[in-house]
Z-matrix of the N, CA and C atoms (Angstrom, degrees):
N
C 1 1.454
C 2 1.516 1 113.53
N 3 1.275 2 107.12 1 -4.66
C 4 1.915 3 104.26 2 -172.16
C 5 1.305 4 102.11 3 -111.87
N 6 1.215 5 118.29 4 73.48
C 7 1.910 6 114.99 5 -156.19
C 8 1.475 7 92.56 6 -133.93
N 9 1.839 8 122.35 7 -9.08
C 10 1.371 9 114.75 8 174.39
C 11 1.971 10 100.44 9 88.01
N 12 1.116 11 110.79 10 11.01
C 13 1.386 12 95.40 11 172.03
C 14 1.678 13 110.60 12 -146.16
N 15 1.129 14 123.43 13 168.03
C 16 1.405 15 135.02 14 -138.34
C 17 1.376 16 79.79 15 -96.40
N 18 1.672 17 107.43 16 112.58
C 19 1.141 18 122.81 17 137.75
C 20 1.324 19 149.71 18 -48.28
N 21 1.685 20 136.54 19 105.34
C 22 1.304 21 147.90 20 162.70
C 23 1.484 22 116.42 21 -93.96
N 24 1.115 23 103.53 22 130.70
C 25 1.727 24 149.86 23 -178.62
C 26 1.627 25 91.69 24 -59.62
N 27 0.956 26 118.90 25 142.73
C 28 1.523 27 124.18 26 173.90
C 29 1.757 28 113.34 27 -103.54
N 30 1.784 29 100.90 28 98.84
C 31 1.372 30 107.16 29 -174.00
C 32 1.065 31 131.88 30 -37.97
N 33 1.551 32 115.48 31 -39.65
C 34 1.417 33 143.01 32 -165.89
C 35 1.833 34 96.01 33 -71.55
N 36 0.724 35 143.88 34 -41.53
C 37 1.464 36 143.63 35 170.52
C 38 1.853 37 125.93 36 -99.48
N 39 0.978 38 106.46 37 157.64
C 40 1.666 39 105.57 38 -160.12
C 41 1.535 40 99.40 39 -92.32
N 42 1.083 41 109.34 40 96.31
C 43 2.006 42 103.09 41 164.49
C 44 1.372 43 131.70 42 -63.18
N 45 1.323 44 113.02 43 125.36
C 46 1.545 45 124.80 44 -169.15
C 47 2.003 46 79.86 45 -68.41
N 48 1.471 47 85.60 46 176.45
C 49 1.335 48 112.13 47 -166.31
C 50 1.396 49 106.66 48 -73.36
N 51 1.218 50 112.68 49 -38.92
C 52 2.274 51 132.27 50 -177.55
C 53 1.700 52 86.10 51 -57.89
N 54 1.582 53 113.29 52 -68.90
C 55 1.463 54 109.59 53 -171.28
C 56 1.398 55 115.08 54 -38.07
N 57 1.192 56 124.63 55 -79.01
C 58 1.150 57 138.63 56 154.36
C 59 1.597 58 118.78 57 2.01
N 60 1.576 59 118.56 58 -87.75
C 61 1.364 60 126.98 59 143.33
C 62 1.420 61 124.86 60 -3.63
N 63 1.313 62 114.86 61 -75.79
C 64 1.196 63 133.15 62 -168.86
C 65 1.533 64 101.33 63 -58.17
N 66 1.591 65 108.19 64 -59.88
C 67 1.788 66 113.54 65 -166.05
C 68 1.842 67 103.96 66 -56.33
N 69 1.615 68 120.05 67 -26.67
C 70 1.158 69 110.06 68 -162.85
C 71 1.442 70 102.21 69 -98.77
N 72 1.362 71 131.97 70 -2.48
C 73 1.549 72 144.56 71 162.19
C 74 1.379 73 115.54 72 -77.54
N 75 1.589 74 103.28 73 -19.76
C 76 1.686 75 107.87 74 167.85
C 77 1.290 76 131.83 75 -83.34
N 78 1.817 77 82.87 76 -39.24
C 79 1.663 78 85.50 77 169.69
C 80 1.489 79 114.42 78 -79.56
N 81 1.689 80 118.26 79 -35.01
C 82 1.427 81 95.49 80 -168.74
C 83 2.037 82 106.17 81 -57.48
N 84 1.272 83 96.99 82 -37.92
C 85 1.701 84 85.85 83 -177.88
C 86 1.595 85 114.57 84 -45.22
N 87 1.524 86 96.74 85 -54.08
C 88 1.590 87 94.68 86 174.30
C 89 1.547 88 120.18 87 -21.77
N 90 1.416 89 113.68 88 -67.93
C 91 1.459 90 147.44 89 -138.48
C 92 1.581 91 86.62 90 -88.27
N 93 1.532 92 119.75 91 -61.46
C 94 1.206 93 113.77 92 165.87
C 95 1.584 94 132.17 93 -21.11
N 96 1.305 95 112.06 94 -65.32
C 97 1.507 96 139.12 95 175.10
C 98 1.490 97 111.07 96 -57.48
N 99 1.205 98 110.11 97 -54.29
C 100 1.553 99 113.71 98 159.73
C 101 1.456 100 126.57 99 -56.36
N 102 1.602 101 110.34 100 -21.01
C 103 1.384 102 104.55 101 176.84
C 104 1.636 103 114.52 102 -80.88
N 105 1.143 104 92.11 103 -48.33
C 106 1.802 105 116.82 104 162.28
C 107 1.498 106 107.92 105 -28.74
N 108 1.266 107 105.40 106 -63.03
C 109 1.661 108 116.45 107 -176.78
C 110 1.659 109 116.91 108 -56.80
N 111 1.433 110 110.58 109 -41.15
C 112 1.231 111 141.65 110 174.63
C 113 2.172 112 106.94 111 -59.39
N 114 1.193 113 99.98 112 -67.59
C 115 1.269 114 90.34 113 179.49
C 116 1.323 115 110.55 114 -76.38
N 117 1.516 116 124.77 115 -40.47
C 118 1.685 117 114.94 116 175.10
C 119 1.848 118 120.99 117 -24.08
N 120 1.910 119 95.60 118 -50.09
C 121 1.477 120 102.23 119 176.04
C 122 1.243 121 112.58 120 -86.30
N 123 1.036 122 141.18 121 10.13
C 124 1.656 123 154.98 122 152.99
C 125 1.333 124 104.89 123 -61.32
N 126 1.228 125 105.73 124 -81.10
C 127 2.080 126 120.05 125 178.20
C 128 1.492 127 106.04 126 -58.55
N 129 1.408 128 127.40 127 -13.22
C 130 1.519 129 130.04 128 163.40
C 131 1.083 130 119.84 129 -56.19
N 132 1.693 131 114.18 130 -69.76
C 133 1.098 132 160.02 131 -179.22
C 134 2.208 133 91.33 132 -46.39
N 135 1.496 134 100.08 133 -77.68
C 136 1.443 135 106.62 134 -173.15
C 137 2.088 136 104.78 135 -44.90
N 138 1.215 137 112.37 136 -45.38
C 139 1.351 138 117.38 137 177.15
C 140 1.578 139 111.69 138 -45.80
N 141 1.254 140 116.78 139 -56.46
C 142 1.067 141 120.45 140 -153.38
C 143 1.432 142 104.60 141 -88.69
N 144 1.695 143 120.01 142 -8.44
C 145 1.384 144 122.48 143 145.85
C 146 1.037 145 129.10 144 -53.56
N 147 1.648 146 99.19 145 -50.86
C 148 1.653 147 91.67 146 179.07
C 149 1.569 148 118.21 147 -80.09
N 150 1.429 149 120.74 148 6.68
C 151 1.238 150 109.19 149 171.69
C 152 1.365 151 112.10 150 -84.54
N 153 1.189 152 117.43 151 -36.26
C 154 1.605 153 123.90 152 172.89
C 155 1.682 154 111.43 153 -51.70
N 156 1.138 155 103.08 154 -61.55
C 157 1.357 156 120.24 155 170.12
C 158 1.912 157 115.16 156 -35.89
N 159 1.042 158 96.74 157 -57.21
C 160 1.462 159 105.21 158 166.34
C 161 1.601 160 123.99 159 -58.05
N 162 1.325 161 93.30 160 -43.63
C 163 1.987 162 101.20 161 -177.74
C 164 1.384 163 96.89 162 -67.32
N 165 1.433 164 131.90 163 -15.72
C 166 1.055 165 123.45 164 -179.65
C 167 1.693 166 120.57 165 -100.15
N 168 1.449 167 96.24 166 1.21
C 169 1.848 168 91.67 167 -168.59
C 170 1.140 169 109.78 168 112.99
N 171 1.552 170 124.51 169 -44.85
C 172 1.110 171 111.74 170 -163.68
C 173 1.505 172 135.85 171 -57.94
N 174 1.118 173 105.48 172 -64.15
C 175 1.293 174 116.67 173 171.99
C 176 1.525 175 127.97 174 -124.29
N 177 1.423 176 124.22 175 140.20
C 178 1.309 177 122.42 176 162.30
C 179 1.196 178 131.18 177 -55.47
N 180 1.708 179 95.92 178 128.55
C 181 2.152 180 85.97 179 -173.85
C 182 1.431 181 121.98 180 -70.52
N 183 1.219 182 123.95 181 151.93
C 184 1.719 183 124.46 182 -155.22
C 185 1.384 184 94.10 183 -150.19
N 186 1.624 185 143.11 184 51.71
C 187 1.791 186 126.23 185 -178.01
C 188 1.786 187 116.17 186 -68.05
N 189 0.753 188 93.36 187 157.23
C 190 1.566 189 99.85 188 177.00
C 191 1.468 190 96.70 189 -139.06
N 192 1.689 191 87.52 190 130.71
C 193 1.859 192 85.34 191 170.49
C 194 1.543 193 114.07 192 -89.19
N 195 1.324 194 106.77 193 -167.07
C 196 1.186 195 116.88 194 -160.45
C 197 1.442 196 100.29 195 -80.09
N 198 1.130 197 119.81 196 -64.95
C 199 1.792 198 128.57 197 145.61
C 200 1.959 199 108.06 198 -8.22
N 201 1.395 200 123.78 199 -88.04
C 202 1.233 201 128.84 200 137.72
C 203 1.802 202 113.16 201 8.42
N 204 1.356 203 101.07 202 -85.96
C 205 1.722 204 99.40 203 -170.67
C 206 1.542 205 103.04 204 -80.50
N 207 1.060 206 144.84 205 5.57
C 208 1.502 207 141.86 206 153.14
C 209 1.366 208 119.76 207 -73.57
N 210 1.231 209 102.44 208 -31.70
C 211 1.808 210 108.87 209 176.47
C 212 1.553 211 111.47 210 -67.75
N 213 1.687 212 95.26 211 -51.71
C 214 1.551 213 103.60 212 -169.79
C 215 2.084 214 115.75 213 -66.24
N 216 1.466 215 99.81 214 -26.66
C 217 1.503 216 125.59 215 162.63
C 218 1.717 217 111.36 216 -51.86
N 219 1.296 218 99.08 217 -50.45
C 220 1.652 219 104.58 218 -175.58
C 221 1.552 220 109.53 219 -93.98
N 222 1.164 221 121.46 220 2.25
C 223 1.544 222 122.42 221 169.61
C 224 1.944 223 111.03 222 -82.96
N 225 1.821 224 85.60 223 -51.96
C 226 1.457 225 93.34 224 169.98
C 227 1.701 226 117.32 225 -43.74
N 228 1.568 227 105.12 226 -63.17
C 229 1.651 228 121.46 227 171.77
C 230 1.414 229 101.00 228 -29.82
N 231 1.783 230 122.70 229 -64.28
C 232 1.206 231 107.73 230 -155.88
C 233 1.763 232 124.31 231 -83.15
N 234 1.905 233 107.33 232 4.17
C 235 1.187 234 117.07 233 177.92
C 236 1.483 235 107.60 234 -83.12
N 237 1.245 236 138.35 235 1.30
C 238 1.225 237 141.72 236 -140.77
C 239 2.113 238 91.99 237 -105.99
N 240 0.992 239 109.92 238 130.53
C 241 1.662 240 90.50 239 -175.87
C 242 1.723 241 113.98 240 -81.76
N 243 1.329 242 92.16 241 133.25
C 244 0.850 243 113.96 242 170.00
C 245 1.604 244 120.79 243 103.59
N 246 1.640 245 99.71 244 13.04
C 247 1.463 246 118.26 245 163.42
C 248 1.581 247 112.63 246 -96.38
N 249 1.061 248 106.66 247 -3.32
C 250 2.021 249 106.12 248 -162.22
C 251 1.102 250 92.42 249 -54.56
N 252 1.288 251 163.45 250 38.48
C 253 1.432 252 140.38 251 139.73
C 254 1.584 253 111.79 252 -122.61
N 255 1.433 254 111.85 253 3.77
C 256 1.449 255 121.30 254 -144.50
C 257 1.068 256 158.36 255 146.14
N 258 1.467 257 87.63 256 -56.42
C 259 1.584 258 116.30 257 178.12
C 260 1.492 259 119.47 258 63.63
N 261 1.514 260 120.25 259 -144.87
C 262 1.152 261 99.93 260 -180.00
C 263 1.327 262 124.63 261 -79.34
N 264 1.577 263 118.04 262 18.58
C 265 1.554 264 120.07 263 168.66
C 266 1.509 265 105.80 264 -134.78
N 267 1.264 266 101.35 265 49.61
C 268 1.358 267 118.66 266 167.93
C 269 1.885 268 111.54 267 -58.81
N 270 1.586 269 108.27 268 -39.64
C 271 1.521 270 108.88 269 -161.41
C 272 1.923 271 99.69 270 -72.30
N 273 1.492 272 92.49 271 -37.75
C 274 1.924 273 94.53 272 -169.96
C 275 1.549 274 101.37 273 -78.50
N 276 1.654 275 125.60 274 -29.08
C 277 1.301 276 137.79 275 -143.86
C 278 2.103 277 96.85 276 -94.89
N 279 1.265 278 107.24 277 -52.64
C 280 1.409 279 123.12 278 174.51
C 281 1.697 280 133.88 279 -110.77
N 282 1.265 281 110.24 280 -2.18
C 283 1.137 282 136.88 281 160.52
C 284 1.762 283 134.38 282 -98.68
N 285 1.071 284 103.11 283 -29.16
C 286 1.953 285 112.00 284 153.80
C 287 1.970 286 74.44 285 106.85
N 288 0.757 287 155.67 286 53.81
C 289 1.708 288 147.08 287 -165.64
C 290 1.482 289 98.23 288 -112.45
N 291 1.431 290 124.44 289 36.60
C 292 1.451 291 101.59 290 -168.98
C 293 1.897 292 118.61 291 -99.69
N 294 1.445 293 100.05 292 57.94
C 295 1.626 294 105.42 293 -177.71
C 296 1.393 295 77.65 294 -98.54
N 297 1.726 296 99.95 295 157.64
C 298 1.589 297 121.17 296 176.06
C 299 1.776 298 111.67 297 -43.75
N 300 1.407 299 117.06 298 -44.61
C 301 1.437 300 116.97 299 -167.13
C 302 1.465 301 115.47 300 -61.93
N 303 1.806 302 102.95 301 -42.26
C 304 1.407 303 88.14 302 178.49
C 305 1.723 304 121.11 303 -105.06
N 306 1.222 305 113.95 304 28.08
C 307 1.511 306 144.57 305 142.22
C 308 1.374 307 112.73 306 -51.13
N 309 1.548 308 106.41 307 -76.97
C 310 1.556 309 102.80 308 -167.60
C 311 1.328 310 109.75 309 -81.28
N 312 1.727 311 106.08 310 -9.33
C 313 2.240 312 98.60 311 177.41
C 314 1.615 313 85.40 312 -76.66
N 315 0.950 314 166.62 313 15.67
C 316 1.236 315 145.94 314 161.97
C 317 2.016 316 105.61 315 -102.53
N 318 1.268 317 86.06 316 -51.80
C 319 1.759 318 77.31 317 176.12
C 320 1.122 319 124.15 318 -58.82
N 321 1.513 320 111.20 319 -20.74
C 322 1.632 321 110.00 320 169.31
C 323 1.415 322 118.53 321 -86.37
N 324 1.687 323 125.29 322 -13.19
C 325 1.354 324 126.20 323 171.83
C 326 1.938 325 97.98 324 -83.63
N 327 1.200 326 139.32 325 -22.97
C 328 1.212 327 153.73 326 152.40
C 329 1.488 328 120.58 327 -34.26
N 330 1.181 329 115.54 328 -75.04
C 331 1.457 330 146.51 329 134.17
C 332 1.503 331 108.59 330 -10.52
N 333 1.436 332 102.80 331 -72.45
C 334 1.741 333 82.18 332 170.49
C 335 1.113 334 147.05 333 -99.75
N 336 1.381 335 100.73 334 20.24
C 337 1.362 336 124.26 335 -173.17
C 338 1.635 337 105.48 336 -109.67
N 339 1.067 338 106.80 337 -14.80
C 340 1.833 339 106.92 338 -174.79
C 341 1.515 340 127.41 339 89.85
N 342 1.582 341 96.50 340 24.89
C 343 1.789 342 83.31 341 -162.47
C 344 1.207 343 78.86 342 -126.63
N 345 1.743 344 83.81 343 114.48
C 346 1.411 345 106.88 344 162.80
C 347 1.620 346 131.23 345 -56.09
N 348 1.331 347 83.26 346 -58.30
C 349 2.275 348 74.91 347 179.59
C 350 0.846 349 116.54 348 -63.62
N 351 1.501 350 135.20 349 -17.87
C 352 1.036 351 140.44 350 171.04
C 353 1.686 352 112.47 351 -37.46
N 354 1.919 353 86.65 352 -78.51
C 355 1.534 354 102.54 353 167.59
C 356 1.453 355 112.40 354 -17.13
N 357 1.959 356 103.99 355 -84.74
C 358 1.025 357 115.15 356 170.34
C 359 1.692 358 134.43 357 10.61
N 360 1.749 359 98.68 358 -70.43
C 361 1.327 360 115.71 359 -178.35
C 362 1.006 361 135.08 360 -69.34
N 363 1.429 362 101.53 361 -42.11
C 364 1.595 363 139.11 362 162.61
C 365 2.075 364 97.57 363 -39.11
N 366 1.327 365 90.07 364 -75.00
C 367 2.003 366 94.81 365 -174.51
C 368 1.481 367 113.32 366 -43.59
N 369 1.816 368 93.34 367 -40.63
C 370 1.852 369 91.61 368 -168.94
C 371 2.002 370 100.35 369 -62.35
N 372 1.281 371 96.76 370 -34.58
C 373 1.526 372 85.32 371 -160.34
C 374 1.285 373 107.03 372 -89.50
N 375 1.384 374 132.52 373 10.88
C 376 1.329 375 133.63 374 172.87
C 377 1.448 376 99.09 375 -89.04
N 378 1.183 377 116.46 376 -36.21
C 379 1.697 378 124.38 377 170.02
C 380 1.368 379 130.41 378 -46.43
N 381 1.544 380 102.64 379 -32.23
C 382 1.596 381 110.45 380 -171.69
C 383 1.650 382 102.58 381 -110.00
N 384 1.273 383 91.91 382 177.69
C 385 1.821 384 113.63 383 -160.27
C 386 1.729 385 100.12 384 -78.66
N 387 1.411 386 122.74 385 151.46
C 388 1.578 387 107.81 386 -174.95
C 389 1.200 388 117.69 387 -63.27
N 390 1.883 389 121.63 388 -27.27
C 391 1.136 390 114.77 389 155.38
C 392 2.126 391 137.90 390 -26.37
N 393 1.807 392 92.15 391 -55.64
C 394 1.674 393 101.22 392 -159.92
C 395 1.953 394 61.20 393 -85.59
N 396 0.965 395 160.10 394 -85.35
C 397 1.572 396 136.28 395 -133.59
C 398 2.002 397 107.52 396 -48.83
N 399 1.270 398 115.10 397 -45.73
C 400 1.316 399 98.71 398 174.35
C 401 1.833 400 128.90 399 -67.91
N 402 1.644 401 92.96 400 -35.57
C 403 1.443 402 99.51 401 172.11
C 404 1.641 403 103.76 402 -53.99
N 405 1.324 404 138.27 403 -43.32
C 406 1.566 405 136.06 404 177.58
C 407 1.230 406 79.33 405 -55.42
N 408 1.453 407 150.33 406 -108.17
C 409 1.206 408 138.51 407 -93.23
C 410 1.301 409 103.68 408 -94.43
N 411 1.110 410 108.39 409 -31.46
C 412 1.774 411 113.67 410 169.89
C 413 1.296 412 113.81 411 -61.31
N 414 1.746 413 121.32 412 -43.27
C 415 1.095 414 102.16 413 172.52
C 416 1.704 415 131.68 414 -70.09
N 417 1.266 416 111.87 415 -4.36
C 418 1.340 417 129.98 416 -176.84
C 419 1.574 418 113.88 417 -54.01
N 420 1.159 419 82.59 418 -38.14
C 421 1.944 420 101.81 419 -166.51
C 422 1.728 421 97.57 420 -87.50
N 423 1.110 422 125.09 421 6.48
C 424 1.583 423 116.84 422 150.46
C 425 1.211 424 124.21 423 -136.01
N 426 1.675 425 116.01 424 24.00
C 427 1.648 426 132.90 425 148.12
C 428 1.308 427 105.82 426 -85.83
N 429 1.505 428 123.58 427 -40.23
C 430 1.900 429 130.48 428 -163.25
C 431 1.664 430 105.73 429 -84.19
């Protein structure tokens, strides 16, 4: 299952509930990591606009890292009512909880609850190293 590609369940046999579980904690990491990868060359891509942009006059360069736009992501999250402590990733978000397990138990209470940025935040920070996950949450506590 750790082969980097999107796991399928084998129709022909009935999956206990753990199987199940497990295959969709693989892929979201998968999918996670890929999203990570995905916006990294996004905010690349946007950088290297504004450097052009700049050589030209246009605009002053301004980068934000990825670290950077996770904070400002989870400030938004926590203006939203009825997030002021967190919300449903209060334990990883205000509690320092940022190992993978209690990452994805929130993206999956996220998940079924419909809240997207939540999700959102949840993926970005399953994406990054435990380092950039504490630097987000640490930095939280001198945006809040």
């Amino acid at each position: 299952m750790g082969s980097g590609r999107i796991v399928r369940l084998d129709e022909q046999q009935q999956p206990s509930f753990s199987q199940i579980l497990k295959t969709h904690e693989t892929n979201i990491g998968i999918l996670a990591g890929q999203l990570r990868q995905a916006q990294d060359a996004v905010l690349d891509l946007h950088n290297r606009v504004l450097v052009i942009e700049a050589d030209h006059g246009i605009v002053e360069i301004k980068s934000v890292t990825a670290v950077e736009s996770l904070i400002q992501s989870c400030q938004k999250y926590y203006d939203k009512p009825g997030n002021g402590v967190g919300g449903i990733l209060h334990i990883v978000l205000d509690d320092e909880n940022v190992d993978d397990e209690n990452i994805k138990y929130c993206l999956g209470q996220a998940a079924r609850k419909d809240d997207i940025p939540a999700v959102k935040i949840a993926s970005e920070l399953l994406g990054m190293s435990v380092e950039d996950r504490l630097a987000v949450v640490r930095g939280l506590s001198h945006v809040l």
